[in-house]
C-alpha positions in Angstrom: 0.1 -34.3 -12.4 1.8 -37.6 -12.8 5.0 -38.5 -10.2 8.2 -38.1 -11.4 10.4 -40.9 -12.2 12.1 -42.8 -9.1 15.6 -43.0 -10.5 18.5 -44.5 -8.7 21.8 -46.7 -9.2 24.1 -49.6 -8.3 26.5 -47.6 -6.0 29.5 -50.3 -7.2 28.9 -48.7 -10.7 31.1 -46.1 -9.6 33.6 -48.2 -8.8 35.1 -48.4 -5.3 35.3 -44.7 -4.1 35.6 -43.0 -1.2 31.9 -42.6 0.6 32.2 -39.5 1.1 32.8 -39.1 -3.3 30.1 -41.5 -3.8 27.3 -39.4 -1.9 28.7 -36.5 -4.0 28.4 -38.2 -7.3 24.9 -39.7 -6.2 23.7 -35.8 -5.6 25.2 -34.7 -8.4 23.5 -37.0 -11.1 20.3 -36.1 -9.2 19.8 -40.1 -8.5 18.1 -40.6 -4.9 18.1 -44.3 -4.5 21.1 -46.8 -4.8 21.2 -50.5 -4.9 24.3 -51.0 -2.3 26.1 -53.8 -2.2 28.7 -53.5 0.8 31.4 -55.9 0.1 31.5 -54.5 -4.0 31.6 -51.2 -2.8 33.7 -51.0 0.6 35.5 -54.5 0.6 37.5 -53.5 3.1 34.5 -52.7 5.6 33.5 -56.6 4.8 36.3 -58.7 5.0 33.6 -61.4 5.7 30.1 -60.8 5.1 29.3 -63.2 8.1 31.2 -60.7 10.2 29.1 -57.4 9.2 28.1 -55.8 12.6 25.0 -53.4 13.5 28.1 -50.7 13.7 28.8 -51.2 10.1 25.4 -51.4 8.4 24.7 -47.7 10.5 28.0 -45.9 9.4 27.0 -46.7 5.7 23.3 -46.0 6.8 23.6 -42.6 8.2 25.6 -41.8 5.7 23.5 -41.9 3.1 20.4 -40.7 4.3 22.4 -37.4 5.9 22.5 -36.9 1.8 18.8 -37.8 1.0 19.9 -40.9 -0.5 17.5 -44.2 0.5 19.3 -47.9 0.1 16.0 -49.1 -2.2 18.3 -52.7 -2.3 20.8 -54.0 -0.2 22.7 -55.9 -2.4 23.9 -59.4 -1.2 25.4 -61.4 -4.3 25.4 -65.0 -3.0 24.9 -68.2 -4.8 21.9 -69.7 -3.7 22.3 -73.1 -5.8 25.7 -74.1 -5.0 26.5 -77.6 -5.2 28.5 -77.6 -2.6 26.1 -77.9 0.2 28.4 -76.1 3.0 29.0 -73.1 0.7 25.3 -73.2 -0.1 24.5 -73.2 3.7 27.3 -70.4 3.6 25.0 -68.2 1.0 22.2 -68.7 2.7 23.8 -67.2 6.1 25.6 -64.0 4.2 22.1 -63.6 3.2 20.6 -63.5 6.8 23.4 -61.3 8.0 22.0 -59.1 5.7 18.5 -59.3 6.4 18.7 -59.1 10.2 21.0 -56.1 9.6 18.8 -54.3 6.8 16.7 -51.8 9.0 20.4 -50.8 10.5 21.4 -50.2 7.2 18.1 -48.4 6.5 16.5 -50.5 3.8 13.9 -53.0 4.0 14.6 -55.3 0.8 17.4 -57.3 0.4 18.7 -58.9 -3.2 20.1 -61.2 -4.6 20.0 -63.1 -8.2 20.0 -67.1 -7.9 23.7 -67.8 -8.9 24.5 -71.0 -10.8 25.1 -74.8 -9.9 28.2 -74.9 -11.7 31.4 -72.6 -12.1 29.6 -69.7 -14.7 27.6 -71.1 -17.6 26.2 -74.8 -17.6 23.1 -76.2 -18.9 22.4 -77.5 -15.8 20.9 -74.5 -14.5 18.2 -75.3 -16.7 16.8 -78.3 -14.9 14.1 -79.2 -12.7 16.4 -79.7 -9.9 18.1 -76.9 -10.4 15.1 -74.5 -10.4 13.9 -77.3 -6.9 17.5 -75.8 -5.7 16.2 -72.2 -6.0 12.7 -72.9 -4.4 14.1 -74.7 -1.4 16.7 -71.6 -0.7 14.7 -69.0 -1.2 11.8 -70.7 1.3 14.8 -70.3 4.1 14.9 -66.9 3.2 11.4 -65.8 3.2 10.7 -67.5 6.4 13.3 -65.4 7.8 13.2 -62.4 6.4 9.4 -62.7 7.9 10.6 -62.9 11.3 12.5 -59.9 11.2 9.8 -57.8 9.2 12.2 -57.0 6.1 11.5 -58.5 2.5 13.6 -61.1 0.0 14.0 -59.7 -3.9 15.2 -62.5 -6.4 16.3 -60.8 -9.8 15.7 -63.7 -12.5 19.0 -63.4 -15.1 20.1 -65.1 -18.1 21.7 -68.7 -17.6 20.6 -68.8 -14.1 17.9 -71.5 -12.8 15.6 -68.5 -12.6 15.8 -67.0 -16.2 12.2 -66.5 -17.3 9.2 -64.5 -15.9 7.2 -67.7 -15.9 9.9 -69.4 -13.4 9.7 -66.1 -11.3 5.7 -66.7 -11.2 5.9 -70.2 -10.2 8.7 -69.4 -7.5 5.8 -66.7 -5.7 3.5 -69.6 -6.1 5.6 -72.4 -4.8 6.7 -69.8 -1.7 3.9 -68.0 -0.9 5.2 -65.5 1.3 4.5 -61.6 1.5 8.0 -61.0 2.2 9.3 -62.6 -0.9 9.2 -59.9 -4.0 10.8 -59.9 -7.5 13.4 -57.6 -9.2 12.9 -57.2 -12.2 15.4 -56.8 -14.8 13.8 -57.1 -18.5 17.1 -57.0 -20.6 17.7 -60.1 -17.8 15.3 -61.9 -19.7 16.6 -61.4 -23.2 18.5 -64.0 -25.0 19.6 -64.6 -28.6 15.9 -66.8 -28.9 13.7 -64.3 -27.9 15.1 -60.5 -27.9 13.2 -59.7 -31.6 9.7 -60.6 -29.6 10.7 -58.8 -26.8 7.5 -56.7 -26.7 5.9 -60.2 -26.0 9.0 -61.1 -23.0 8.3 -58.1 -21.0 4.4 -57.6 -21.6 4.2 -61.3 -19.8 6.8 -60.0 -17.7 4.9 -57.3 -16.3 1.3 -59.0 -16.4 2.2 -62.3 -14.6 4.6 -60.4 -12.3 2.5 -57.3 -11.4 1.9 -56.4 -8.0 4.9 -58.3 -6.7 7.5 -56.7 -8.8 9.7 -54.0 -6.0 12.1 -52.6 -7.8 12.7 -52.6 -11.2 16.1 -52.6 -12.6 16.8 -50.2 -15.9 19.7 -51.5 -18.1 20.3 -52.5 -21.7 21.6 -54.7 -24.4 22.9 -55.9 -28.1 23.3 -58.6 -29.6 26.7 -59.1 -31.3 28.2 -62.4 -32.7 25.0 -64.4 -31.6 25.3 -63.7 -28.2 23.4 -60.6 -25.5 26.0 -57.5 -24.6 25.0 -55.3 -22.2 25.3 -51.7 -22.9 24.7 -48.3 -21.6 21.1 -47.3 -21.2 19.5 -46.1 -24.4 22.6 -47.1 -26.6 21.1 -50.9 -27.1 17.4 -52.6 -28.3 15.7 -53.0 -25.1 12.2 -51.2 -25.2 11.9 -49.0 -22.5 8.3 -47.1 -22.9 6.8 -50.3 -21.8 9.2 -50.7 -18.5 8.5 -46.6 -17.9 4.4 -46.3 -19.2 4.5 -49.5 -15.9 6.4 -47.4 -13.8 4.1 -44.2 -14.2 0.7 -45.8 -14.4 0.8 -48.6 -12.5 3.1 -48.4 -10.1 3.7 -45.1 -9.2 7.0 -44.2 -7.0 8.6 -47.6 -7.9 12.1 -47.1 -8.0 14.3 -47.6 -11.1 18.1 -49.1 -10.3 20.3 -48.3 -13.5 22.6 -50.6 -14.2 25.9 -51.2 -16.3 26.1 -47.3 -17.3 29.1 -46.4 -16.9 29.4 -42.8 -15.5 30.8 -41.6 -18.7 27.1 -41.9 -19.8 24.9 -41.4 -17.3 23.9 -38.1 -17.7 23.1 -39.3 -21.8 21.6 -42.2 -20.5 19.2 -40.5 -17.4 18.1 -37.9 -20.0 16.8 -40.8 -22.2 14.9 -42.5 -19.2 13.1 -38.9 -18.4 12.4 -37.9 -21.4 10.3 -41.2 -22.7 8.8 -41.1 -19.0 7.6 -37.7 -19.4 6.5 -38.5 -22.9 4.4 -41.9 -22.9 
């Protein structure tokens, strides 16, 4: 009898509700697991993220697993490649606030995507240096999130100095920490060069990645005018049986984030993800 599919979501997908609405939705969509980013959720609970307190982190903790609900990401959106070397140093202490307050909160990974050197989209993020940016942050990060016992997740995404699954690979390589794991988002990974050999993108994806993959994150996308669109899950051209036949074979229990569904279509969209799962 195989396991049944790990489903959860980005709690700011709801938008900012009450908590006490947001474990109710969560319950009610059957979804046990949340990627929970504080400040996108709660802003007014994190005025600063530097200023998060233990008192904080457990409010929102207890909360959630009172309804069953596990924090499978503790979602800290910071921009690890800033130019700007104080808001970099910044970043990179929003991050630790979160890690040194992650067991309080009742998770053990925190996330974060790599963020961009310049305001949005430049073509600098595809540099060497840009990319050296990335490996010298996240090697502050793993070193302390192995002192406190909790684990880093970098999501690679499109236009950021960590776009590929190749550039994931050589990041584990270059930091070769226990503590440092990868989110992986596949439609992340699509772009208007490679989406028709997608098959290709997230086979290599999965391979190279393997073991070291946390959480997977389960969103999708169209192209329109040249250019990626997300959409709702099951509405777009990102093949999922690959992603799921992963999920139930080879990584049993793994936890699946949806993403960019709005709850207009969730109950559409987790439908889709269990029935392939039950099918492949």
């Amino acid at each position: 009898m195989s396991v049944p599919l790990q489903l959860g979501i980005r709690a700011h997908d709801f938008g900012q509700i009450p908590l006490h609405e947001l474990t109710i939705k969560l319950q009610k969509y059957g979804l046990s697991y949340i990627q929970f980013a504080l400040k996108k959720s709660f802003p007014e609970s994190a005025p600063r993220l530097s200023a998060l307190s233990p008192g904080t982190a457990a409010h929102y903790g207890e909360a959630f697993r009172q309804a069953g609900i596990r924090i499978a990401v503790l979602g800290c959106y910071v921009n690890i490649v800033d130019s700007d070397p104080h808001k970099r140093e910044e970043a990179l202490s929003d991050f630790n606030t979160h890690l040194r307050l992650a067991r309080d909160f009742g998770a053990s990974l925190v996330g974060t995507e790599t963020g961009s050197v310049g305001n949005g989209y430049t073509s600098d993020n595809f540099t060497e240096d840009a990319f050296q940016k990335v490996v010298a942050s996240v090697r502050v990060m793993a070193a302390e999130a192995e002192r406190l016992g909790v684990t880093v997740g970098i999501e690679a995404g499109l236009n950021h100095p960590l776009h590929t699954a190749p550039l994931a690979r050589r990041l584990l390589d270059l930091v070769p920490s226990p503590n440092l794991q990868v989110i992986l988002d596949c439609a992340n990974l699509m772009s208007p060069d490679n989406y028709l050999e997608q098959d290709f993108v997230i086979e290599e994806a999965l391979e190279i990645l393997g073991n070291r993959i946390a959480v997977i994150h389960l969103k999708d996308f169209e192209m329109k005018e040249g250019r990626i669109h997300i959409v709702p899950v099951g509405q777009g051209l990102l093949q999922f049986a690959p992603i799921l036949r992963y999920m139930k074979y080879q990584r049993p229990h793994i936890q699946g984030i949806l993403e960019s569904t709005p709850e207009i279509h969730l109950e559409k969209s987790i439908a889709f993800l269990k029935g392939m799962y039950e099918e492949i």
